[in-house]
N, C-alpha and C positions, 0 to 999 in steps of 0.2 A: 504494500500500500504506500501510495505515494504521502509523506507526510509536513507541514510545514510545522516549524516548531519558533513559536514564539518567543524570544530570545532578550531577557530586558536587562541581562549582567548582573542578575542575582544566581546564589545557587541555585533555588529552586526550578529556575526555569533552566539551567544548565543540567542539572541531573534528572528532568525528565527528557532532553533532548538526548541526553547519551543513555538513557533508559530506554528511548521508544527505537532509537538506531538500532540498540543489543537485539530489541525482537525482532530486526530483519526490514523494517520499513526503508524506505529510502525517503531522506529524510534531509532538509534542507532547513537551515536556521534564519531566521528574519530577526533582526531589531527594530523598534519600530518608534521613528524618531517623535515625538510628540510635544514638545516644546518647539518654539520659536525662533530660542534664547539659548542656542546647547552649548554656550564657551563656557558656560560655570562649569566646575567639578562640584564634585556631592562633598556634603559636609554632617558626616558622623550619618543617621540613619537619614537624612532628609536630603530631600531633590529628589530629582531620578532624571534620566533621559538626559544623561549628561555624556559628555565625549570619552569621560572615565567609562560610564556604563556601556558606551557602544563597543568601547575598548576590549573590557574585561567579555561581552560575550564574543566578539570575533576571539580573543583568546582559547575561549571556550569549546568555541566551536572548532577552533584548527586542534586543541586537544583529541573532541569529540572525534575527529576525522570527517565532517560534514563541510558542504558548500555555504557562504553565510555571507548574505546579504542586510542593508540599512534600506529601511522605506520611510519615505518623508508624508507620515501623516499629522503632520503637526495643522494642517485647515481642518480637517476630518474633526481631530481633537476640540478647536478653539472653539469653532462652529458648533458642533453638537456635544460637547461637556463641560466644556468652559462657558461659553455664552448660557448652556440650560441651567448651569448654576447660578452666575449672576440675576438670571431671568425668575430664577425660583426664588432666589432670596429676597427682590425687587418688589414678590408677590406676595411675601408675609411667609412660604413657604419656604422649608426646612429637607432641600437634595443631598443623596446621597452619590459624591462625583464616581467613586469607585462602582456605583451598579450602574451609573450612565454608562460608563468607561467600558465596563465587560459587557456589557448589552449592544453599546453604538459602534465601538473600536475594534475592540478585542473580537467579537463574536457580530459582528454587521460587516464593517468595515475590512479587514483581517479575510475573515470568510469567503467574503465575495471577490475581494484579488485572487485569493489561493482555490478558488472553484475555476477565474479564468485561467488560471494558470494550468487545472489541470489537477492540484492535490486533491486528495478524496477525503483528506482529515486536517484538521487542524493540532497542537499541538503545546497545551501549556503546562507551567509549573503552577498552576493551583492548586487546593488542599481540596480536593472533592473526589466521588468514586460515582464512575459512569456502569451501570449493571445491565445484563440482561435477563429476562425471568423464560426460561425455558427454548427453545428453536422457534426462529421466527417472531420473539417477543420482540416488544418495543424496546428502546434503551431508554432507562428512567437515571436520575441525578438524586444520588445521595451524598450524606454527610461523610467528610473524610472521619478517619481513625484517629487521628489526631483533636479531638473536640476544641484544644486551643487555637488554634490555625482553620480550623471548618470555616471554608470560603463558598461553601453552598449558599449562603443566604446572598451573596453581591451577584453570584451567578447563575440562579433562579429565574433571571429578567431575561435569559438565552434561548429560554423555548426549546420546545421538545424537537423542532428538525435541526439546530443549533446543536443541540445534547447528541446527535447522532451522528456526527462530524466530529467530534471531537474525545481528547485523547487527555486524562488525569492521571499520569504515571503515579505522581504521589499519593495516591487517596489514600492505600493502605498503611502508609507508613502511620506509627506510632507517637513518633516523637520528632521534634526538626533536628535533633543532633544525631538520627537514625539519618538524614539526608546531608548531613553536615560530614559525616563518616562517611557515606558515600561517593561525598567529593573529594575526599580526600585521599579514596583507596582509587582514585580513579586518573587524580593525578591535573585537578580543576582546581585551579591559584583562588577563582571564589566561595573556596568552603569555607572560611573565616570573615566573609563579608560582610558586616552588618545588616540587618532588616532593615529596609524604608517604612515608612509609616506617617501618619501624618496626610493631609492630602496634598498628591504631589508637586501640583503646580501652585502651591502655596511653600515655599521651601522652607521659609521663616518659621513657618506653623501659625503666621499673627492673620487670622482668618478675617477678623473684623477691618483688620489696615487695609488686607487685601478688599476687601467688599468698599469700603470709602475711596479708596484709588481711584477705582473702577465705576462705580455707581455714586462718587459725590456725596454733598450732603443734603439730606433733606430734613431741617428741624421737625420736631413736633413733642407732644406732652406724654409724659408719662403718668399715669392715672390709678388709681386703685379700682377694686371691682363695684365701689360706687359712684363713680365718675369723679370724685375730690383728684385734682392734681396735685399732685407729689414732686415733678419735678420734668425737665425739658430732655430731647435726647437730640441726636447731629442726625438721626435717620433709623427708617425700621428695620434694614439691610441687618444693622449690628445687633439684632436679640433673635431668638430661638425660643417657641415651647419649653417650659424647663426650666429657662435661666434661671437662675439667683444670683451671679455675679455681675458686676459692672453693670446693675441697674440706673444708675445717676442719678439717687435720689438719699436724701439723708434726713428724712422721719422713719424711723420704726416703724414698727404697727403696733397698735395700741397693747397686745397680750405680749409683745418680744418677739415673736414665734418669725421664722425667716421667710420672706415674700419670693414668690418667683413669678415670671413671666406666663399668664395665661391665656391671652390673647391678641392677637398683632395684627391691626387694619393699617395696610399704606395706602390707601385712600383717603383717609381722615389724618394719614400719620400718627397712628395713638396705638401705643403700647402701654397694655391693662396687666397691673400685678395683684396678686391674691396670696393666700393661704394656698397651703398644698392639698388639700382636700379639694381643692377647685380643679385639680392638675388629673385627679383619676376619673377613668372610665370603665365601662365592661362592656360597649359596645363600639365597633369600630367600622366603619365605611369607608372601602377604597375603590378605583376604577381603573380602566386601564390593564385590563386582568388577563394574564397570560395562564394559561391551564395546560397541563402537562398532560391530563386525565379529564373526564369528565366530574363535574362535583356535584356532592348532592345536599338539598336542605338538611339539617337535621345531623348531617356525619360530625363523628366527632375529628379534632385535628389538633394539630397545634401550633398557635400565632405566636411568628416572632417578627418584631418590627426595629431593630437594631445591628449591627454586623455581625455584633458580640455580644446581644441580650442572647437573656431565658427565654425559651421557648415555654410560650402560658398554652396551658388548655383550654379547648374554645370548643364552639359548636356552630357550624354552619347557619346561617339567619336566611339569606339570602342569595342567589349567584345570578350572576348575567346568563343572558339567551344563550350563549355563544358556550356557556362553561353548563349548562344545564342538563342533569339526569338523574332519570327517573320522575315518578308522578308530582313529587314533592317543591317540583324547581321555584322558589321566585317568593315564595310567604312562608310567614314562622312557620317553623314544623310543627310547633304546637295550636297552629289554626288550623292546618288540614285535615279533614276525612279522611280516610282509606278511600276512599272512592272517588278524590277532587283530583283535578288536573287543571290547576292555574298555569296563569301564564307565569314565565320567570319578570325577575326585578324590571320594572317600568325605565329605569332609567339606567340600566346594565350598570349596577354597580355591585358589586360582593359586600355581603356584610358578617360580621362574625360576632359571635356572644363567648367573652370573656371568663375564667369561672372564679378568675380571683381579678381588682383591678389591677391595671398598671399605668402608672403618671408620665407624664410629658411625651403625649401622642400628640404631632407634629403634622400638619398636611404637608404634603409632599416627600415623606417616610415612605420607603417601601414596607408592602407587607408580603409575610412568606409563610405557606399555609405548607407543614410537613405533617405524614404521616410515620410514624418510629422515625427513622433519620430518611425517609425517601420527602423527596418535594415534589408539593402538588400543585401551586399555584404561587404565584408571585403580581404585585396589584399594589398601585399607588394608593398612598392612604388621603383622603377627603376629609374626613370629618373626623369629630367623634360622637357618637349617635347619642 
């Protein structure tokens, strides 16, 4: 099988290239230029896509014994991960740039060069495990063995003909010093490389400088949940769902207890803090729903809305036309008869019932509906119902 292997000068993406090579694919390394700006070198885990990184995987790759190529997708990137971030934050909305990144780049962008070209698979060092259930089964997207590194939830937004292209050498691994030994019995100068982290094209990690740079200022009040103003802020860009820091305001609240960001209009400019009791929910609305499988009212699952949160227990409410099955699709499961056949959600949106709450649900959060560690659906988050 022809395969391309996406090559970003980390280990990981390095020891599954000389992973997928060992089982015989013919296999070709790409790095994939995504800054503008690549004369910086990286500094300790932060940047990426620097002249160091494209460095260290041609290194890699002349190790591996593969062909390896630089592709200049840095419009690809601006255009559709950088611009939807600024555009989401502009909108009181709370993106996650790493599930744009692997949905638009990685797994759109990536994909469809290496389809013209000819590969039949694609080729990354992510933490997930690609399964098949019996001859002829579908191929479904579970959770890596590693539960600290499970990069399932960023890569949920790939859809199930994405999931079938493509190649997770690391899922099973255990532990990252199990792939860290790997590179080192193999004879890859980046087994001691440090992790990036951080989001990339913020190298500083000062997310809010970055958002004023970029998006300016737009003053406006900041208010408590009975409209009394508390204090001014430069723009709704710099708060998030959640906050409690860098609120700009210095009254207390009357019991001491610590206020956080509950809700954010940039229409009005007015960013509303509360009590954290205002922060939970047990019901959540999201759209934009990618389904793996079909869903059904009523199944049980489990929502995670985080990279790195808990996966809570939930129960089906609601699913879109498009994700609908069986009799139950589209109303509480606790409103149907055995005998009703509604239509699904009027305005295809997913909705899911919590069975504990969880605080600082964000719109523009992804949501990711698994069953044990397999994923079943992935769906921007709307509301909170």
């Amino acid at each position: 099988m022809k395969v391309l292997a996406a090559m970003s000068g980390g280990v990981d993406s390095a020891v599954a290239a000389a992973r997928a090579a060992e089982a015989g694919h013919e296999v070709v390394g790409v790095h994939m230029a995504l800054s503008k700006s690549r004369d910086q070198t990286r500094s300790g885990s932060r940047g990426c896509c620097t002249v160091e990184d494209a460095s260290d995987a041609r290194r890699a790759a002349d190790r591996i014994g593969i062909p390896y190529y630089v592709w200049d997708l840095s419009d690809d990137f601006h255009d559709l991960v950088v611009e939807d971030f600024l555009a989401e934050y502009a909108a009181g909305r709370t993106p996650n740039p790493c599930v744009r990144c692997n949905e638009r780049i990685k797994f759109a962008s990536l994909l469809e060069r290496a389809t013209l070209l000819g590969f039949d698979a694609v080729c990354t060092g992510h933490y997930a495990s690609i399964r098949t259930d019996g001859p002829g089964g579908a191929p479904s997207l579970h959770r890596s063995r590693n539960m600290a590194k499970d990069q399932s939830y960023v890569l949920a937004v790939m859809g199930p003909e994405a999931v079938g292209r493509s190649l997770f050498p690391l899922g099973e691994y255990e532990t990252k010093e199990e792939v860290r030994a790997e590179a080192r019995s193999r004879g890859l100068g980046v087994s001691t490389k440090p992790d990036s982290y951080d989001i990339c094209f913020v190298a500083d990690g000062d997310t809010r400088g970055f958002l004023e740079r970029h998006l300016g200022e737009s003053p406006g009040e900041v208010l408590d949940e009975h409209g009394t103003v508390l204090g001014t802020h430069r723009g709704t860009h710099g708060f998030t769902i959640g906050q409690r820091k860098g609120l700009g305001i210095q009254q207390p609240a009357p019991d001491g207890a610590p206020r956080y960001v509950v809700d954010i209009d940039p229409s009005s400019r007015q960013v509303v803090i509360g009590a954290a009791e205002l922060l939970s929910t047990r019901e959540l609305v999201a759209g934009d729903v990618i389904s793996f499988e079909p869903l059904e009212v009523g199944r049980q699952v489990h929502a995670q809305i985080r990279a790195h949160g808990e996966a809570v227990p939930a129960r089906i409410l609601e699913v879109p036309a498009t994700s609908a099955a069986g009799p139950a699709a589209g109303v509480p499961a606790s409103a149907v008869p055995d005998s009703a056949d509604p239509a699904p959600a009027a305005d295809g949106s997913l909705r899911v019932e919590l069975s504990t709450p969880i605080r600082g649900v964000a719109p523009g959060q992804t949501l990711v509906l698994y069953d044990a560690d397999r994923v079943l659906a992935a769906a921007t988050l709307e509301r909170r119902a």
